[in-house]
VOTI-270814 format. One record per atom (N, C-alpha, C, O, CB): z, y, x; residue in one letter. Coordinates in steps of 0.2 Angstrom, whole numbers, plus 2048, in hexadecimal, padded with zeros to 3 digits. Glycine has a CB too. Layout:
ZYXa...
//
This chain:
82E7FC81Fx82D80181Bx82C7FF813x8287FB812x82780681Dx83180480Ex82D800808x828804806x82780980Ax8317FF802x825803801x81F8047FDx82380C7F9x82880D7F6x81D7FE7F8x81B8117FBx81E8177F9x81A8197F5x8148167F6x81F81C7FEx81A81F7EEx81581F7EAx8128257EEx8158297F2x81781E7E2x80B8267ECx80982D7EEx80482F7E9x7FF82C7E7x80682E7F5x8058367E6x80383A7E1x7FE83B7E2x7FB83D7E7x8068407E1x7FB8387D9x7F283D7D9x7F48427D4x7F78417CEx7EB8387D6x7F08497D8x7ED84E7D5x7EB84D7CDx7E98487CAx7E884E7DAx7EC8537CAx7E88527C3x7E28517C4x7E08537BFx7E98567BFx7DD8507C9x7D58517CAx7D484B7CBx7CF8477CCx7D18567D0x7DA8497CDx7D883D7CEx7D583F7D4x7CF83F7D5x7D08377C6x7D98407D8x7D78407E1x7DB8417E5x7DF8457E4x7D38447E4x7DB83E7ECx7E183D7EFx7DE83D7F4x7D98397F4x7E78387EDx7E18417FAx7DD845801x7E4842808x7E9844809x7DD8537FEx7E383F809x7E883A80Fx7E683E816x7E183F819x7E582F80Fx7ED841817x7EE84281Fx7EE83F823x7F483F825x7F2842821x7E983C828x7EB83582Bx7F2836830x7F7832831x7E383382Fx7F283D832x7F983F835x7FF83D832x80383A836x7FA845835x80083E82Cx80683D829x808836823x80C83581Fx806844824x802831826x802829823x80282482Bx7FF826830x7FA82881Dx80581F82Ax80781A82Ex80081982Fx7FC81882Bx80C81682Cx801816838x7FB81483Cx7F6810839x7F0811838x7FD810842x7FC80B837x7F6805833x7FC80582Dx80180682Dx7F57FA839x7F8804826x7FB805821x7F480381Bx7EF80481Dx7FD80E821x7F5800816x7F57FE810x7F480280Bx7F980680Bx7F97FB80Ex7EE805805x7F180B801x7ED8057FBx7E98007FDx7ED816801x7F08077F5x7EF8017F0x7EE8077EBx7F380B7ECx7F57F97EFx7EA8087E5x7E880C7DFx7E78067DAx7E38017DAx7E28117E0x7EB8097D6x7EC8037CFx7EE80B7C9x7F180F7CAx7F57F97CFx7EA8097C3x7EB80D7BFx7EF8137BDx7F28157B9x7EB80C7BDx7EB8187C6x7ED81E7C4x7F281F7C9x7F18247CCx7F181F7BCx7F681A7CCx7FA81A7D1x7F78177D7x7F48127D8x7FF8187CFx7FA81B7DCx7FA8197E5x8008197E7x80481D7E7x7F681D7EAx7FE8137EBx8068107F0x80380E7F4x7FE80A7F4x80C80B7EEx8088117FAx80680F802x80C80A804x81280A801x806818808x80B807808x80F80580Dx80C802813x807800814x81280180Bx81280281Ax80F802821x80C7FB821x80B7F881Cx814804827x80C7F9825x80A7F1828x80E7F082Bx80E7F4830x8047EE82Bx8137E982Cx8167E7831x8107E5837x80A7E5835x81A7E182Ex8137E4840x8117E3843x80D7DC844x8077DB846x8157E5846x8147D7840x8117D0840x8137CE839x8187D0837x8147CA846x80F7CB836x80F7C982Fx80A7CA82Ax8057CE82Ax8147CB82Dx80B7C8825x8057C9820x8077CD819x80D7CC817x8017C081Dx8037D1814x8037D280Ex8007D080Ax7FA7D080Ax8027D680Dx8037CE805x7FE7CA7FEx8007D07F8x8067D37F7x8027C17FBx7FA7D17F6x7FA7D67F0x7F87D07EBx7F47CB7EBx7F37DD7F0x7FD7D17E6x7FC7CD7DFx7FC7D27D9x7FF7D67D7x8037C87DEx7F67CF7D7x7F37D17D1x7F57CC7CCx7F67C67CDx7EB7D27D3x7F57D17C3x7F67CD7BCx7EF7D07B8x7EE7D67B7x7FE7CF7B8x7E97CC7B5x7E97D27B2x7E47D77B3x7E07DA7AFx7EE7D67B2x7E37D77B9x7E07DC7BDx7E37E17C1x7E17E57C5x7DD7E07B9x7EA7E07BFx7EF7E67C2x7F17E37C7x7F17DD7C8x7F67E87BDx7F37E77CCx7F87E77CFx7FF7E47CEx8027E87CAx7F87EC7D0x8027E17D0x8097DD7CEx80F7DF7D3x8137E37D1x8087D37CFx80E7DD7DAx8127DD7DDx8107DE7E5x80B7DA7E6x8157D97DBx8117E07ECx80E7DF7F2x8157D97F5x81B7DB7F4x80B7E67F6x8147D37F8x8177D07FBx8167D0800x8107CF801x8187CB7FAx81B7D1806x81C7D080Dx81D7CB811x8237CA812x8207D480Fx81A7C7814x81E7C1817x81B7C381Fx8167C5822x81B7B8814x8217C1821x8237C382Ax8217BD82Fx8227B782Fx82C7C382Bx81E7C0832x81E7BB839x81F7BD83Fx8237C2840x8187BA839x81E7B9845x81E7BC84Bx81A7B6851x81B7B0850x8257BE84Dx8167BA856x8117B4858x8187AE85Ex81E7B085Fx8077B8860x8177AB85Fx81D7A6861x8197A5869x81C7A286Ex81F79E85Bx
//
């Protein structure tokens, strides 16, 4: 799944479905903006930060052997 943005409100608040967002899932808020994305089943996410900010999320894959 890629990373999807989701809309704040002009009141700076954001009210989540749990129905309508993936089981297990990530939400990341960096100035002003929120992005979701799911979690793979096997593997890891690295959130890289510059700054303070938010940069990029990287996905690396796994599977137990």
């Amino acid at each position: 799944m890629k990373i999807q943005d989701i809309e704040i409100n002009g009141w700076n608040r954001r009210e989540f479905d749990i129905m309508d967002i993936p089981s297990s899932c990530v939400i990341v808020i960096c100035d002003g903006k929120a992005k979701i994305r799911e979690l793979p089943p096997f593997g890891e996410y690295k959130i890289v930060t510059h700054q303070g900010k938010m940069k990029r999320m990287r996905r690396e894959d796994g599977e137990e052997f």
